[in-house]
N, C-alpha and C positions, 0 to 999 in steps of 0.2 A: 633483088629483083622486085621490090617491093611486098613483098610478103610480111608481114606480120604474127599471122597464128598458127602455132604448131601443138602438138600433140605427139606424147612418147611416156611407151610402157618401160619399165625400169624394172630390175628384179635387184635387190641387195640381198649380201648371204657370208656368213662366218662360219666357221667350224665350230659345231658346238662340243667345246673341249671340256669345259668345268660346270655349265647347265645344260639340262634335256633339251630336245626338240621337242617338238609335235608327238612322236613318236614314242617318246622318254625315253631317246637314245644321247649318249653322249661320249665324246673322245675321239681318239683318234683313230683306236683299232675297227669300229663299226663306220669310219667316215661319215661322219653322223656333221648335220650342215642344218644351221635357221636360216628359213627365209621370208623375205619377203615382195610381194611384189605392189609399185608403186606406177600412177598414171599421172602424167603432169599436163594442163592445159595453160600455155603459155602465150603471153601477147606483147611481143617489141613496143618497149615505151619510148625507148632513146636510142642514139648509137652505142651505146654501152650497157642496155639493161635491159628485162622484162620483169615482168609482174606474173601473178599465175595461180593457179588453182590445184590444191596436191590432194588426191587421194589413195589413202595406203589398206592396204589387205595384210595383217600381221595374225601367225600363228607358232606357236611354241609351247612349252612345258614347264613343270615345275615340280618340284618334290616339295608334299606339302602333308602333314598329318593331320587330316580328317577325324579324328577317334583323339584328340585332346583331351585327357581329362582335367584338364585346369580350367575347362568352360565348364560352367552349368548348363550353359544351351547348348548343345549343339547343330546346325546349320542344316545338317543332313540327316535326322536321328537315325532311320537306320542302315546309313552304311556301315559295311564291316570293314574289321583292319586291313583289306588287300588294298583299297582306295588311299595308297599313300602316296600320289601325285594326282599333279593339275592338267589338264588342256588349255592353256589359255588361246584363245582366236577372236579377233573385232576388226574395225574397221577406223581409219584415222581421217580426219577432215582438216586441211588447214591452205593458206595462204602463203606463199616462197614469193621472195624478191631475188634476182639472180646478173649478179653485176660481172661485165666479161672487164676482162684487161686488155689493157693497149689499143683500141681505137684505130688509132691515128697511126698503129705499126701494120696496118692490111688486117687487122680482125676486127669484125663487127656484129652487135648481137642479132641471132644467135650462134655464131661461130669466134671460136675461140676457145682460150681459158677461160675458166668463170669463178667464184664461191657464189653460193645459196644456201640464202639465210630461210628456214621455213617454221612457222607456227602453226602447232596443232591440238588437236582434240583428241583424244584416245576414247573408242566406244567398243567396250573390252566386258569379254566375258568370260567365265572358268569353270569350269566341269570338273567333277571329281570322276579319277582318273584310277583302272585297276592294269599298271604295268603287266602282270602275269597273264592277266584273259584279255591284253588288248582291246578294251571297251570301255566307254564312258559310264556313270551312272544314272541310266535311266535318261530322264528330260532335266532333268536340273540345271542348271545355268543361274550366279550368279552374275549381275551385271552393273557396271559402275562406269563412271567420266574420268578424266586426267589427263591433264595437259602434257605437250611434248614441245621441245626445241631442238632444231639441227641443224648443222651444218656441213654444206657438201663442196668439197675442192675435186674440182671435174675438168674435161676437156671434149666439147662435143666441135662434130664436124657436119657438113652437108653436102652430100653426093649428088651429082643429076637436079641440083636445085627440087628437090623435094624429100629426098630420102637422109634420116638424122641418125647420126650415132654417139652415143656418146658414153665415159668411162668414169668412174671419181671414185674417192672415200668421202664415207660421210662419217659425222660424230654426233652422235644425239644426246640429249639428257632427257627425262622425266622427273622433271622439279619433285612433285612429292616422295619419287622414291630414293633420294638418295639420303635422307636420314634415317629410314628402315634397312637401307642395302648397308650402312657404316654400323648401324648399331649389329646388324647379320653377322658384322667380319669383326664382332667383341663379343658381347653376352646375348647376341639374340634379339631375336624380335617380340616384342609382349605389348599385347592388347588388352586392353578390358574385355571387350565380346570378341567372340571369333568371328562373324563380320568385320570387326576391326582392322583384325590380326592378320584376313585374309586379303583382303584389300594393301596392305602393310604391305606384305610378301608377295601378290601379287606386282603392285609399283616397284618392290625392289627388282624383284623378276627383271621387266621390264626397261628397268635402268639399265642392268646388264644387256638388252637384248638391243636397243638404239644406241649403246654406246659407242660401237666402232664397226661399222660394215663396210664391205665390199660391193661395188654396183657397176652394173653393164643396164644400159638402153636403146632402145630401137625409135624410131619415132616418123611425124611426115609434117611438111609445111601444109598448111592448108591454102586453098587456090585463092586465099583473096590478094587480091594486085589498089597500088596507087592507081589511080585514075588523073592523069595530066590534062590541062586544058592546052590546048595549042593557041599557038598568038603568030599574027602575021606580021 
């Protein structure tokens, strides 16, 4: 109908079976679930594709030992031993291309099947965390950058010519964290400073956490129309 720009919130989410949430709950007896929710601004470039703008809201957990003593620094000096998890929660910025299939069988973007391919920026922060008193420590917040890659195999549709729904898995990696998430699942992860070590563990986190999600979306076309010249 000549529409070109949409917009749709997205929430992805996994059971969190083997790392914490937010909460630093995990398994399956507490149904304990990460999530995350995702906004995409999208603009038809061709019959088969759009371009687009992704912002992500990510938050979760981690079990992490604050109280090291193999640093001479430590980060926090004085927290005590209850702060042995993390909060991690930021903000993701990046750019998705989104290719539909078949064209030319009656689908056309944005309706269809699709994969989206997305590049991003991870703007992450981590809180020492006291599981037992459920509360962060104090205003602390470490904060650091790190790049993300993903890909989503979806199927959205369009109701009433404005109203978007749409379903996928997605598969993410965080490049720097899967040499600290491989060395996690042998001897561990070791840093010189525990800003090092924490960031390490943090990115490993991380991997795990964009590695394989489940995602539902909502979304709308926005009103702008072709404008046709008529000819006599």
């Amino acid at each position: 109908m000549g529409k070109k720009l949409l917009v749709t919130g997205e929430v992805s989410f996994l059971n969190a079976l083997f790392n914490p949430n937010h909460n630093m709950n995990h398994g399956l007896n507490k149904f304990s679930f990460n999530f995350r929710s995702t906004t995409d601004l999208d603009y038809v470039v061709a019959r088969n594709a759009t371009i687009g703008a992704t912002f992500d809201v990510f938050y979760t957990g981690i079990e992490y030992d604050w109280n090291n003593d193999s640093f001479d620094e430590l980060l926090v000096p004085e927290i005590d031993d209850r702060f042995d998890h993390g909060r991690i929660f930021g903000y993701g910025y990046g750019l998705n291309y989104k290719i539909f299939r078949n064209p030319s069988r009656g689908g056309i973007a944005p309706v269809g099947s699709y994969a989206k391919f997305d590049v991003m920026l991870l703007d992450m922060r981590v809180k020492p965390f006291d599981k037992a008193g459920g509360a962060p420590h104090g205003s602390y917040s470490h904060r650091f950058f790190t790049p993300a890659i993903s890909i989503t195999l979806g199927r959205q549709r369009v109701l009433w010519d404005f109203l978007i729904l749409r379903s996928g898995v997605q598969i993410g990696f965080v490049p720097m964290g899967i040499s600290p998430y491989l060395q996690s699942l042998d001897k561990g992860i070791e840093r010189g400073t525990q800003e090092q070590d924490l960031r390490a563990n943090v990115e490993a986190r991380l991997m795990t956490y964009y590695l394989f999600n489940v995602n539902f979306g909502v979304g709308f076309l926005l009103p702008f129309r072709k404008t046709y010249r008529s000819t006599n």
